[in-house]
C-alpha positions as CSV (number, residue, x, y, z in Angstrom):
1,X,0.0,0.0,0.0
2,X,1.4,3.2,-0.8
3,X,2.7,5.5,2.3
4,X,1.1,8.7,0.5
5,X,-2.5,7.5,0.1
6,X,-4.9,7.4,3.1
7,X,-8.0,5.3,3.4
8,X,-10.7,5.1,5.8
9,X,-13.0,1.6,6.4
10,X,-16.8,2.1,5.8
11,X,-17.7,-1.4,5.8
12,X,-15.7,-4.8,5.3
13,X,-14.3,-4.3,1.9
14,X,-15.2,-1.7,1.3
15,X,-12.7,1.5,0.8
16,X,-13.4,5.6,1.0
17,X,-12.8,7.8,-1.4
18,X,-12.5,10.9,0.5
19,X,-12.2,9.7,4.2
20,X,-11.6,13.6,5.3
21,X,-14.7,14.6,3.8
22,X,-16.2,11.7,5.2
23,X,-15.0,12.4,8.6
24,X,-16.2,16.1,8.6
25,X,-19.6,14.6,7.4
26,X,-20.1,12.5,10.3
27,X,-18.7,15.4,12.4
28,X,-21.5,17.7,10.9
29,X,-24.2,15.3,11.3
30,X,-23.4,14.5,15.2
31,X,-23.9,18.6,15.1
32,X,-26.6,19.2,13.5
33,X,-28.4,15.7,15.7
34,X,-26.8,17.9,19.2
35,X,-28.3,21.2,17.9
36,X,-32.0,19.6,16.9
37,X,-31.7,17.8,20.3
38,X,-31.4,21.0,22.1
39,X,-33.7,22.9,20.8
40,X,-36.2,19.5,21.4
41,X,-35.1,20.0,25.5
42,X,-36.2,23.8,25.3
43,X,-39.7,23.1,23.8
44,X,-40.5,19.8,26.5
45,X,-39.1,21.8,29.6
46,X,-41.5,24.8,27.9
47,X,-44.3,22.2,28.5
48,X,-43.4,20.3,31.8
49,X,-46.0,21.5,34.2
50,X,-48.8,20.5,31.0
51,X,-49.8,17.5,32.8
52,X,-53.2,15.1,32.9
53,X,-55.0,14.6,36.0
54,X,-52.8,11.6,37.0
55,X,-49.8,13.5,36.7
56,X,-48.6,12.1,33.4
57,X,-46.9,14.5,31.0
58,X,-48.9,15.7,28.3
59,X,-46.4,16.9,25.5
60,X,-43.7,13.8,25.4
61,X,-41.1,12.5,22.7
62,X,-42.7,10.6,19.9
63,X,-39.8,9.1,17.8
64,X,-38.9,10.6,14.9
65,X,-39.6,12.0,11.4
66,X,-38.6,10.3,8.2
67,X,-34.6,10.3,7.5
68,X,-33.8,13.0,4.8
69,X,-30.4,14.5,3.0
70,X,-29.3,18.1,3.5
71,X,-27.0,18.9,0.9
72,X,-24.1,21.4,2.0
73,X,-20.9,22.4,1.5
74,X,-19.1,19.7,2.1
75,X,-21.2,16.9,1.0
76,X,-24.7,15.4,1.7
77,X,-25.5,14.7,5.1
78,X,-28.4,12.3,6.5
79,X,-30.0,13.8,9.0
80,X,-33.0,12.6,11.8
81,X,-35.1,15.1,13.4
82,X,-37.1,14.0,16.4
83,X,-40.9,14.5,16.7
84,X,-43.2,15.0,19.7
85,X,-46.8,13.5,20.4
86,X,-49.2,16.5,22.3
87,X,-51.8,14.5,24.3
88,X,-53.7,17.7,25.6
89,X,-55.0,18.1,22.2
90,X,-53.8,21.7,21.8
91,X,-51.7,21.0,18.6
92,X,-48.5,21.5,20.3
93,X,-45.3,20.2,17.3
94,X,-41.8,20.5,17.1
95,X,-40.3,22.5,14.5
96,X,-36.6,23.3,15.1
97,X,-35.4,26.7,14.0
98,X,-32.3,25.4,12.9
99,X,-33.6,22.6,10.4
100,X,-37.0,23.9,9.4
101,X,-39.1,21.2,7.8
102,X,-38.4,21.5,4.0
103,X,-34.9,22.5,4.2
104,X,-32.9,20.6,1.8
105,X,-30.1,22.6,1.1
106,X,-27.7,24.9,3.2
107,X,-27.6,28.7,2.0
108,X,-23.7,28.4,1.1
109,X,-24.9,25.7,-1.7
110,X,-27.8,27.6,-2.6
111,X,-25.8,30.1,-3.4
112,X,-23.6,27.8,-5.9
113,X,-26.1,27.5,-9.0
114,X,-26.2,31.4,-9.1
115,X,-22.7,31.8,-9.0
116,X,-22.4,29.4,-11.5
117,X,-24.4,30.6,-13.9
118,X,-23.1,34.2,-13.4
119,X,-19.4,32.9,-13.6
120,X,-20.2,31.7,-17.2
121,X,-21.3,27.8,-16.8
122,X,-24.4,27.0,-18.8
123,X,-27.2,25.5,-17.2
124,X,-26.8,22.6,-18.8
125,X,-23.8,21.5,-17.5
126,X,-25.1,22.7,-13.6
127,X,-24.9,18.6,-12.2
128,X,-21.3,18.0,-13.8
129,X,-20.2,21.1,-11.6
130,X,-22.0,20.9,-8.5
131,X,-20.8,17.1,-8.2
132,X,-17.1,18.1,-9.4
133,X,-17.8,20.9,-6.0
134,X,-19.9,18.9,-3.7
135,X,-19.3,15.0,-4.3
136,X,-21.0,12.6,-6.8
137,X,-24.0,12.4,-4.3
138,X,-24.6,16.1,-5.0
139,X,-28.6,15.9,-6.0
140,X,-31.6,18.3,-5.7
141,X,-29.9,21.6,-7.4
142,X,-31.4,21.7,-10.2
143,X,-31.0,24.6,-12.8
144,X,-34.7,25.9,-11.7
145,X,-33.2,27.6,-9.5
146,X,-31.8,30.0,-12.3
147,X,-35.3,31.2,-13.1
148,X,-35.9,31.9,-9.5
149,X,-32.8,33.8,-8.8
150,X,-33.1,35.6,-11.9
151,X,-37.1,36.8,-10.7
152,X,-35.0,37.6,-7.3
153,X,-32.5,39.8,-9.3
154,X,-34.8,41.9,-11.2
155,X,-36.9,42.5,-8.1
156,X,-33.6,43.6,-6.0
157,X,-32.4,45.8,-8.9
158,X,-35.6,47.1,-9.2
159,X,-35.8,48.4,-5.4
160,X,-32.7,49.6,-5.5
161,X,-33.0,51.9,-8.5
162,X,-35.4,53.4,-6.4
163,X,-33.1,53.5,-3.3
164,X,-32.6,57.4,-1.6
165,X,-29.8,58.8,-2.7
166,X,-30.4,61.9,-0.2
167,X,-27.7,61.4,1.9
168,X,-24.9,60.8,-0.4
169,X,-22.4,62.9,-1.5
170,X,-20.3,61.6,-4.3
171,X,-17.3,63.7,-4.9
172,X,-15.8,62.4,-8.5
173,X,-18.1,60.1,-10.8
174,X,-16.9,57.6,-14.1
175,X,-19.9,57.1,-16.4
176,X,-19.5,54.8,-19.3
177,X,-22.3,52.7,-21.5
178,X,-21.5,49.0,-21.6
179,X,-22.5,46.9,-25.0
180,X,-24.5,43.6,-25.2
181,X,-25.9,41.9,-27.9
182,X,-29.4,41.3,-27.0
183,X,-32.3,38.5,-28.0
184,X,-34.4,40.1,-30.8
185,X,-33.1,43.4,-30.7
186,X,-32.4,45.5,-33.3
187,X,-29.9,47.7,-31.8
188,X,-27.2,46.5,-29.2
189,X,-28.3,47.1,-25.3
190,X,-26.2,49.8,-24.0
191,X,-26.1,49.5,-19.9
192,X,-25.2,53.1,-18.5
193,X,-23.4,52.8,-15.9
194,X,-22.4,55.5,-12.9
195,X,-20.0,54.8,-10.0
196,X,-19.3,57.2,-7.5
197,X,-16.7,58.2,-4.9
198,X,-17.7,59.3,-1.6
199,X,-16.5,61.9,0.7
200,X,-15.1,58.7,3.0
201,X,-13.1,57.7,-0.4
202,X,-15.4,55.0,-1.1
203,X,-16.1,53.5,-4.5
204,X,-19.9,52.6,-5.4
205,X,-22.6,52.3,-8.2
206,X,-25.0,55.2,-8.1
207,X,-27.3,53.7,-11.7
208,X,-27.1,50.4,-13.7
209,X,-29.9,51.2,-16.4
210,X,-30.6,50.1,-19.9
211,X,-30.1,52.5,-22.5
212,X,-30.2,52.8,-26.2
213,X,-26.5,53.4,-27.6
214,X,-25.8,56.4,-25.0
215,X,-28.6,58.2,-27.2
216,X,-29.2,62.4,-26.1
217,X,-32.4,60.8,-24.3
218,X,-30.7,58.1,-22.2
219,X,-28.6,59.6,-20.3
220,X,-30.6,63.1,-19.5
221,X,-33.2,60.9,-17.9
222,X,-31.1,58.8,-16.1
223,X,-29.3,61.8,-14.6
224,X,-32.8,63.5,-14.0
225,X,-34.0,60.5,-11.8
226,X,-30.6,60.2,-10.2
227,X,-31.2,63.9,-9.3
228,X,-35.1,63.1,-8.5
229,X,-33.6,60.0,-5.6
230,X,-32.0,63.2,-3.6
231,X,-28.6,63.5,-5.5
232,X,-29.1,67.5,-5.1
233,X,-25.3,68.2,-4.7
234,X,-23.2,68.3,-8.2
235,X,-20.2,66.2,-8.1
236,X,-17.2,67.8,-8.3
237,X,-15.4,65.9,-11.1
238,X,-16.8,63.7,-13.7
239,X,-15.1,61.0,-16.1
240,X,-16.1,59.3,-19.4
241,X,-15.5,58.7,-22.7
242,X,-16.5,60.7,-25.8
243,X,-20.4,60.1,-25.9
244,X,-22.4,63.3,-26.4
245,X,-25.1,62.3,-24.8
246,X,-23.8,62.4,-21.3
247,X,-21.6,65.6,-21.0
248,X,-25.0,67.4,-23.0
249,X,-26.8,65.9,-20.1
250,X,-24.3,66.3,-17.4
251,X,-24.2,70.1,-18.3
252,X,-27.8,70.7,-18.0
253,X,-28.3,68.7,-14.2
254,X,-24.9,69.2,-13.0
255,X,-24.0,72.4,-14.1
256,X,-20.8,72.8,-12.0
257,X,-19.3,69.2,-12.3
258,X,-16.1,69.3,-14.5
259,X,-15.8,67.2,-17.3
260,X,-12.7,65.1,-17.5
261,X,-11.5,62.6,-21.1
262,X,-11.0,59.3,-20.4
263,X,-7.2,58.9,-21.5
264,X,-7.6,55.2,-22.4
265,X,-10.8,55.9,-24.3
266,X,-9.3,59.1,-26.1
267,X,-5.9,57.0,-27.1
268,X,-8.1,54.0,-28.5
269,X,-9.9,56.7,-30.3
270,X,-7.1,58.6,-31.8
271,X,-5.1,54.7,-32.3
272,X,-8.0,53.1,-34.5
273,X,-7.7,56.0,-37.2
274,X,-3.8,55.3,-37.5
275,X,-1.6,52.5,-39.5
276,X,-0.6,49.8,-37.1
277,X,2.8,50.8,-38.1
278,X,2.8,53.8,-36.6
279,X,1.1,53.2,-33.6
280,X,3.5,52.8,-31.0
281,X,5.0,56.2,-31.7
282,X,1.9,57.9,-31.4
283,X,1.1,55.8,-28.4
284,X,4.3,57.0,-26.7
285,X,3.8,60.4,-27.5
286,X,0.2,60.9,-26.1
287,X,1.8,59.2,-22.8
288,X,4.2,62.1,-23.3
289,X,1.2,64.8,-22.4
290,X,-0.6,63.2,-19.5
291,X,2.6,62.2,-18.1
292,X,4.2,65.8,-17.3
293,X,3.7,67.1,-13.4
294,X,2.4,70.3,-14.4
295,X,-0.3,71.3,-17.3
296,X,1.7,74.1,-19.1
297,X,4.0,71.6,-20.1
298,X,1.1,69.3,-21.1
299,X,0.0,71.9,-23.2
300,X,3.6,72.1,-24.6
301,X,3.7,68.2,-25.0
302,X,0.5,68.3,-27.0
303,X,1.6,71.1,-29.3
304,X,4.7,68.7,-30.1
305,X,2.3,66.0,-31.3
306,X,0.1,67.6,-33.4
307,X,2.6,69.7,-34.9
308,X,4.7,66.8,-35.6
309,X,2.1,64.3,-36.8
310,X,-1.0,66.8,-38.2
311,X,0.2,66.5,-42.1
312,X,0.9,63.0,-41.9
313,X,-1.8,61.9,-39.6
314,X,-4.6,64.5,-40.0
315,X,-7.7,62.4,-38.8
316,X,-5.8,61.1,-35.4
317,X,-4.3,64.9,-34.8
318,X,-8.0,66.3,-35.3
319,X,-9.7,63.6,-32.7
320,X,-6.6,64.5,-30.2
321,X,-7.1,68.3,-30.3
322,X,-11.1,67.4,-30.2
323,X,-11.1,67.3,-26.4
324,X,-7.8,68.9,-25.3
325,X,-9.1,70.9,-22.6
326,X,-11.2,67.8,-20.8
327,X,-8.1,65.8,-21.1
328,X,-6.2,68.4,-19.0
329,X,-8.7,69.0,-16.6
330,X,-7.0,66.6,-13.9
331,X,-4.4,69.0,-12.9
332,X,-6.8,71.2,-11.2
333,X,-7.4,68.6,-8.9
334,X,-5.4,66.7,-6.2
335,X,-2.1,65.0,-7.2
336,X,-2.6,62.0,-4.8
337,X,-5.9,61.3,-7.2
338,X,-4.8,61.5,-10.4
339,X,-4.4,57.9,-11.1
340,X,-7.9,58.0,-10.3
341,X,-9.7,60.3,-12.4
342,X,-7.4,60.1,-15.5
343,X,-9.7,57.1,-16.6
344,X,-13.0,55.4,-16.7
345,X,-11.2,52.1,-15.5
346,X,-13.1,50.9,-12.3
347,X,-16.0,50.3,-15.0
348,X,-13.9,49.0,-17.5
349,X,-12.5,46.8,-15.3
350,X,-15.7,45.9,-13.2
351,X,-17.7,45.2,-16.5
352,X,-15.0,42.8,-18.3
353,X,-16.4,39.6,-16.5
354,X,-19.8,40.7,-17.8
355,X,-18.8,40.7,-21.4
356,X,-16.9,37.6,-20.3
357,X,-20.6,36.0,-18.7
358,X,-22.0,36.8,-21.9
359,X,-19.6,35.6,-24.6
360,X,-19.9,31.8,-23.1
361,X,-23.8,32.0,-23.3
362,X,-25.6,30.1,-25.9
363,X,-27.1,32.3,-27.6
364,X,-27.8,36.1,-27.0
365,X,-30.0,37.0,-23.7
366,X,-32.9,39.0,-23.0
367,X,-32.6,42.1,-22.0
368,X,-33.6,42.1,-18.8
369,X,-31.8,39.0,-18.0
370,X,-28.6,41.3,-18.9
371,X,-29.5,43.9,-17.1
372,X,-30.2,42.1,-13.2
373,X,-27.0,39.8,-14.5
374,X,-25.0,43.2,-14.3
375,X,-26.1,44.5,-11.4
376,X,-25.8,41.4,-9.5
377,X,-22.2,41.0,-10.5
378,X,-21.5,44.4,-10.3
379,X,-22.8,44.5,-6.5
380,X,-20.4,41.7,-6.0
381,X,-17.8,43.2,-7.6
382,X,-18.5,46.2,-5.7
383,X,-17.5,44.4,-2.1
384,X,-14.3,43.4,-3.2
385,X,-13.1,47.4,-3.7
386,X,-10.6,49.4,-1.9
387,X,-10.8,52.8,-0.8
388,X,-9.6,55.5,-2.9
389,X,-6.3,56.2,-2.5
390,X,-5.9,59.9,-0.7
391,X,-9.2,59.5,0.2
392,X,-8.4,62.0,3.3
393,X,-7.7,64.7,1.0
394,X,-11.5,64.3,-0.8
395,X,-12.6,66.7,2.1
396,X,-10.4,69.5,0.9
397,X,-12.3,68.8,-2.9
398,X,-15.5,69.1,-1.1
399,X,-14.4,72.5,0.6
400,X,-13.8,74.1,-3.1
401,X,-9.9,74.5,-2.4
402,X,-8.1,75.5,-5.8
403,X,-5.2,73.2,-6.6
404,X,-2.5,73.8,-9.6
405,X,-1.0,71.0,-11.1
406,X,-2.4,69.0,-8.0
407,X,-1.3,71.1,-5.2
408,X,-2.6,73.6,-3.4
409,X,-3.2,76.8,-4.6
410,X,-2.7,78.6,-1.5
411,X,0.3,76.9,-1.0
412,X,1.8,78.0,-3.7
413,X,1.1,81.4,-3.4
414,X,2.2,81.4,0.2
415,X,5.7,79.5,-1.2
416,X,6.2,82.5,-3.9
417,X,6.0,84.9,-1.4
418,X,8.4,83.7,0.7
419,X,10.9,83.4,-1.9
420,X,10.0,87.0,-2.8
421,X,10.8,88.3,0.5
422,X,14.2,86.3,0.2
């Protein structure tokens, strides 16, 4: 017998597979049996004093109920739970809290078939995984419970598009429209997304809504209801790509937010109209511009490229200059967030396992199948963020404090006089 392989006896002859899981199985079910039995001691001492006229108790064991299987996470486990026989007539049953009566499943493994499905296995192929997770005895999950969780989804999304928003105060924003093909659809859906930034640095969706194409209508309503929720304050700094539709919009109900280019949607802009020779030069020389610590000389840096690529590249040079203001508009903000706000990425980034969910689905989905499968995997990706980083210096944002090339204004002046004096 090999030193490196360990069995366990079940029976004569017969050898486990798994003797750990096994083990913690029997473990589990020796719990669950001391739990039930507990609870069955609280409700008989509850009735002690219910006695007949001869003194006999009137609420007493009574066996138990049928053997069943509660499938969890480590396996399925067989499970007894007593019963008790009321002799006063008063209807008096045992129901333990802890295994109510039609409980075939633990929450951790009802939890599995969604996150299957929203991880990108078909519901087809549910069984195969759940017995390559919970053992070949894994039974009763059926992929029914898709259609309930996606009723459950659309109801949760539902509420919380509704949610108040009157005691939030979101301090920079990144809006962006995400792309799906969609079931009988003649356009592709477009899911608008906004996530926010707190005044404690914290990251968070403020809208996932269905849109068509970023169109001048989407977005002015979405903003509108975001506004109608108790969003009364403007942000201070927004961030998106080139779509029309929500800078017009963002100008009418946030007059005072700034509007900031997304650099990695600007350089895929001004890329796609260039040879692929010629790329990487231009590449390099757009990093040039964002790159410099203060913006005269990004204003310098972008008067280099267009002058040295506008009569052999007019198309690209023309889509640079488009936006050259909004691409600069960082430096008038903290230094310590600039790796922040110089891109639309937390949504980029959030959204890829999306367009990953949907690429493995047979087929293209409904539309509001796509939309509650965003929002619940964008509220889980949504636990797994960190802070902002300099999130202590968002309260100086808030105050209005004018920075210059991302420090303070007030400290430079204060600087420049002092070398005056000198």
């Amino acid at each position: 017998m090999s030193k490196n392989k360990i069995i366990a006896l079940k029976k004569p002859g017969e050898i486990s597979e798994d003797p750990l899981t096994e083990l913690l199985c029997t473990g589990a079910k020796k719990l669950i049996a001391d739990v039930v039995e507990a609870e069955l001691q609280q409700l008989l001492s509850q009735y002690a004093d219910l006695r007949s006229g001869l003194g006999h108790q009137q609420v007493v064991r009574n066996g138990y109920l049928p053997e069943r299987e509660i499938q969890t996470g480590i396996g399925p486990v067989k499970i007894r739970v007593p019963k008790v026989r009321d002799k006063s007539g008063q209807g008096i049953k045992f129901n333990s809290a802890f295994l109510p009566p039609y409980l075939r499943k633990t929450k951790s493994v009802e939890d599995v078939s969604p996150w299957l499905y929203l991880k990108g296995i078909s519901t087809g192929d549910f069984q195969e995984a759940l017995q390559t997770l919970l053992g070949s005895d894994a039974k009763g999950l059926s992929a029914s419970t898709i259609s309930r969780c996606k009723r459950i989804w659309e109801e949760e999304h539902e509420a919380w598009s509704r949610r108040s928003l009157g005691s939030k105060r979101y301090v920079y924003i990144w809006a962006d429209g995400v792309y799906f093909n969609i079931r009988s659809d003649d356009a592709r859906q477009c899911i608008l997304v906004i996530i926010g930034v707190t005044e404690h640095g914290q990251k968070e969706f403020i809208a996932i809504e269905d849109g068509y194409r970023e169109s001048d209508q989407s977005w002015p309503e979405l903003l509108l209801r975001i506004r109608a929720q108790g969003l009364k304050q403007s942000p201070k700094l927004a961030v998106g790509d080139g779509a029309l539709g929500f800078w017009k919009a963002l100008s009418k109900v946030f007059p005072e937010t700034v509007h900031q280019r997304c650099w990695v949607h600007k350089t895929a802009n001004v890329l796609n109209k260039l040879p692929r020779l010629t790329q990487p030069k231009v590449k390099q020389a757009l990093h040039e511009i964002w790159i410099t610590p203060t913006k005269d000389d990004a204003y310098k840096a972008f008067g280099i490229a267009i002058a040295t690529y506008k009569d052999k590249l007019p198309k690209a040079m023309e889509c640079l200059e488009k936006d050259k203001n909004e691409m600069l508009a960082f430096y008038d903000f903290r230094a310590a967030h600039w790796q922040h706000i110089l891109t639309s990425n937390p949504i980029e980034s959030t959204f890829a396992t999306v367009r990953l969910r949907t690429a493995k689905t047979r087929g293209c989905v409904a539309r509001h199948t796509i939309l509650s499968m965003v929002y619940k995997l964008g509220q889980s990706a949504q636990k797994r963020w960190r802070k902002m980083r300099g999130f202590k210096l968002l309260a100086e944002v808030i105050r209005g404090v004018q920075f210059k090339d991302g420090e303070r204004v007030e400290q430079l002046e204060e600087g420049e006089f002092d070398r005056a004096v000198i």
